[in-house]
C-alpha positions as CSV (number, residue, x, y, z in Angstrom):
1,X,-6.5,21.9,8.6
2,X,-8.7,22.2,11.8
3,X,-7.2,18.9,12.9
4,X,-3.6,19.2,11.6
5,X,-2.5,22.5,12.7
6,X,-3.5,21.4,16.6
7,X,-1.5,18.5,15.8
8,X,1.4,19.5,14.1
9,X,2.1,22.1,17.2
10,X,1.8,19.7,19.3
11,X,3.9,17.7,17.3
12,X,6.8,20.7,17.8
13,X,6.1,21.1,21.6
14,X,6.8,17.3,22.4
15,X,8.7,15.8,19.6
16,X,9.7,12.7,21.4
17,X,6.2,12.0,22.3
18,X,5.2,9.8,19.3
19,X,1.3,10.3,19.8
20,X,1.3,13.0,17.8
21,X,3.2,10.9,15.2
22,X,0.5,8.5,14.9
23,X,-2.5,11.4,15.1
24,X,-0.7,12.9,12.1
25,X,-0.2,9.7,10.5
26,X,-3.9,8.7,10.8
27,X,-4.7,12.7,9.5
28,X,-2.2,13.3,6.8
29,X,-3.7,10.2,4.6
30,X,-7.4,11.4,5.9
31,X,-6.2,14.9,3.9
32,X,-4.4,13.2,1.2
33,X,-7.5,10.9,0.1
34,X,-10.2,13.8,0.5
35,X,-7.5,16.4,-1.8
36,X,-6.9,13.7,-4.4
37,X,-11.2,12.7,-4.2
38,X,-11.9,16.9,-4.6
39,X,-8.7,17.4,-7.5
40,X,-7.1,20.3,-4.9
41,X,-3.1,20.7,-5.8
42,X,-2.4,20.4,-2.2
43,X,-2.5,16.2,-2.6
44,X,0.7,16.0,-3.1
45,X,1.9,17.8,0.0
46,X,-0.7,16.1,1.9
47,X,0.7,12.8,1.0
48,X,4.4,13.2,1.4
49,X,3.7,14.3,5.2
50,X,1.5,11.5,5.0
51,X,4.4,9.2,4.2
52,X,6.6,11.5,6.3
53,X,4.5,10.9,9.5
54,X,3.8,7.4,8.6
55,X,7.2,6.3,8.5
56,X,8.2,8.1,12.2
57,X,4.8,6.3,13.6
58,X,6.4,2.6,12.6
59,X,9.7,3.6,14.1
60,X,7.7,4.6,17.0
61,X,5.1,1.4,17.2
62,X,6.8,-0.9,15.6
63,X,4.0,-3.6,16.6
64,X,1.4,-1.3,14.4
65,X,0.2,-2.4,10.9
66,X,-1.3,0.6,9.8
67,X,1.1,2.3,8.7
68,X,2.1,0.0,6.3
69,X,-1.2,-0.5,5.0
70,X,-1.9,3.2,4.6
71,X,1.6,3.9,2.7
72,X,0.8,1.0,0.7
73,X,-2.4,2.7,-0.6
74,X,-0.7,5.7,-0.8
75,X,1.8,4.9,-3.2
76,X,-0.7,3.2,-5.2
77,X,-2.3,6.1,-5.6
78,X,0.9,8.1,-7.1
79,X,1.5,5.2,-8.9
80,X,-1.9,5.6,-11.0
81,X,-1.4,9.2,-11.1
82,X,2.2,9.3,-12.2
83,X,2.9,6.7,-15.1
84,X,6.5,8.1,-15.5
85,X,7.4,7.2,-11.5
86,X,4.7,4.4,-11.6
87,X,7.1,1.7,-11.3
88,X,8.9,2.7,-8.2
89,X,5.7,3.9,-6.8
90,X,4.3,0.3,-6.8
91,X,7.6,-1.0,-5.9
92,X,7.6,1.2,-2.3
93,X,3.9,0.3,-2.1
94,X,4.8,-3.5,-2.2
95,X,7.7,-3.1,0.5
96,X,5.1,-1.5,2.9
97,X,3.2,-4.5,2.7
98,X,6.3,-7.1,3.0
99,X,6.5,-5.0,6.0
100,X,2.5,-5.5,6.9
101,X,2.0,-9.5,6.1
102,X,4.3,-10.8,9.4
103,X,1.5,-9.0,11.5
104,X,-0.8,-11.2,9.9
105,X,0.6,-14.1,7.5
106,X,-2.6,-15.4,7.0
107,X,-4.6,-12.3,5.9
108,X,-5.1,-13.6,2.2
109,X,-5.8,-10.1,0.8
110,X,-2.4,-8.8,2.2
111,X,-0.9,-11.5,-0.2
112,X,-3.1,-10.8,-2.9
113,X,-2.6,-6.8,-2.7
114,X,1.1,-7.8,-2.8
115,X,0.8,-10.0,-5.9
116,X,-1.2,-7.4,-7.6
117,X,1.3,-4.3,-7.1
118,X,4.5,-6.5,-8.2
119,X,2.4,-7.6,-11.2
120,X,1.5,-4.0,-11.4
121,X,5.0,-3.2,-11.5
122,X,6.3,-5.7,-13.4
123,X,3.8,-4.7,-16.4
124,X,4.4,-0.8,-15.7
125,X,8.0,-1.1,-17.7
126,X,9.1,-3.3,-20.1
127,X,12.5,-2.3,-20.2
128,X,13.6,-2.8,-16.5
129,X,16.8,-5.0,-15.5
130,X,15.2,-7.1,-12.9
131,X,11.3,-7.5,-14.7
132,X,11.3,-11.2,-14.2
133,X,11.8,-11.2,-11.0
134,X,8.6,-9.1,-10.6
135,X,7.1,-11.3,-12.3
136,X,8.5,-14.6,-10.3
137,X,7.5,-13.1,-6.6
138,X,4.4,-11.8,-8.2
139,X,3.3,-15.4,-9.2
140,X,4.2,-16.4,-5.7
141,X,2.3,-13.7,-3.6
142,X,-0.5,-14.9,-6.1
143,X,-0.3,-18.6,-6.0
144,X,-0.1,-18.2,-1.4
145,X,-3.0,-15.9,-2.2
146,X,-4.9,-18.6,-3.5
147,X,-3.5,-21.1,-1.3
148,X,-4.6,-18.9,1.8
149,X,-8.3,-18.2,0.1
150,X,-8.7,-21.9,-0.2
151,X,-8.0,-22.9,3.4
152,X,-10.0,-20.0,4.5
153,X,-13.2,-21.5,2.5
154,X,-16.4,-19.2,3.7
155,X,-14.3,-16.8,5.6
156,X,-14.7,-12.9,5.7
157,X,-10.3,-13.5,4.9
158,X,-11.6,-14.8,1.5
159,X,-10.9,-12.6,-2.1
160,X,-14.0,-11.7,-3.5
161,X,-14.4,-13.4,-7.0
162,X,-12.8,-9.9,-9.2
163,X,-9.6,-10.6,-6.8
164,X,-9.6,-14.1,-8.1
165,X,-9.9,-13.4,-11.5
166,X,-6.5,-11.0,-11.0
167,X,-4.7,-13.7,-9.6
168,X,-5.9,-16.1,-12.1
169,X,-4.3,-13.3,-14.6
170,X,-0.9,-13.0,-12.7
171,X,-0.6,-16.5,-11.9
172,X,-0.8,-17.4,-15.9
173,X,1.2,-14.7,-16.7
174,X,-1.3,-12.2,-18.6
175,X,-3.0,-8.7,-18.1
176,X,-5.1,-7.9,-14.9
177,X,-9.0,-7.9,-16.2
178,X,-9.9,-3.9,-16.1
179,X,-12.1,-2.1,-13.2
């Protein structure tokens, strides 16, 4: 709060000015990951001005990956901590990163993330209309994934050997291994 209340009057005082929009959307996640780390109700709110904020920085620096990446992990995190909404919280996770991987189409772990929430979401509920198509852009994020990681032989843009073993999993069509 020592950082965000400066902020968010500034934030009032010059609302056209999208600094503040990016501050905020750099400390609204900073809040939201310390809140969920410590178990303090305020999370939540943390993380929908999080989202909030994010979403005017992109419209603001629309050259910018980070706030894709961060809304990415965000949702992630409601997803795991919301079964019941899990689902579309992987779903808007992976459409911050189809956002994120034109920045950079060769980062292999952008591709791999991807593949992982759509597999995420495509295992979170049986019973959904469009499941196999989760499960058919899954296998592709997976199988450029690997493509990627193989050009990229002894690169820091490689998966570690855990990432592989999840793509391994997607790619044939079973569970992820567990943590």
């Amino acid at each position: 709060t020592l950082v965000l209340s400066p902020l968010q009057q500034a934030s009032v005082l010059e609302p056209q000015n999208p600094r503040w929009n990016l501050l905020l959307g750099n400390w609204y996640p900073a809040a939201f990951f310390e809140a969920t780390r410590i178990g303090d109700s305020q999370a939540l709110v943390f993380g929908n001005a999080a989202l909030q904020e994010l979403d005017r920085a992109a419209k603001s620096n629309r050259e910018s990956i980070e706030p894709a990446l961060v809304k990415a992990q965000i949702r992630s995190l409601y997803a795991e901590s919301n079964k019941t909404q899990a689902v579309n919280q992987y779903l808007d996770a992976a459409q911050a990163l189809r956002l994120a991987i034109p920045f950079d189409p060769f980062e292999v772990k952008l591709h791999f993330q991807l593949a992982n929430l759509l597999w995420k979401a495509y295992l979170a509920d049986a019973k959904r209309p469009n499941r196999t198509e989760l499960r058919t852009e899954a296998i592709l994020y997976a199988k450029e994934a690997f493509r990627l990681d193989t050009i990229f032989a002894n690169s820091p843009r490689n998966l570690t050997d855990r990432q592989r073993a999840i793509i391994n999993t997607i790619i044939l069509g079973k569970d992820p291994p567990g943590p």
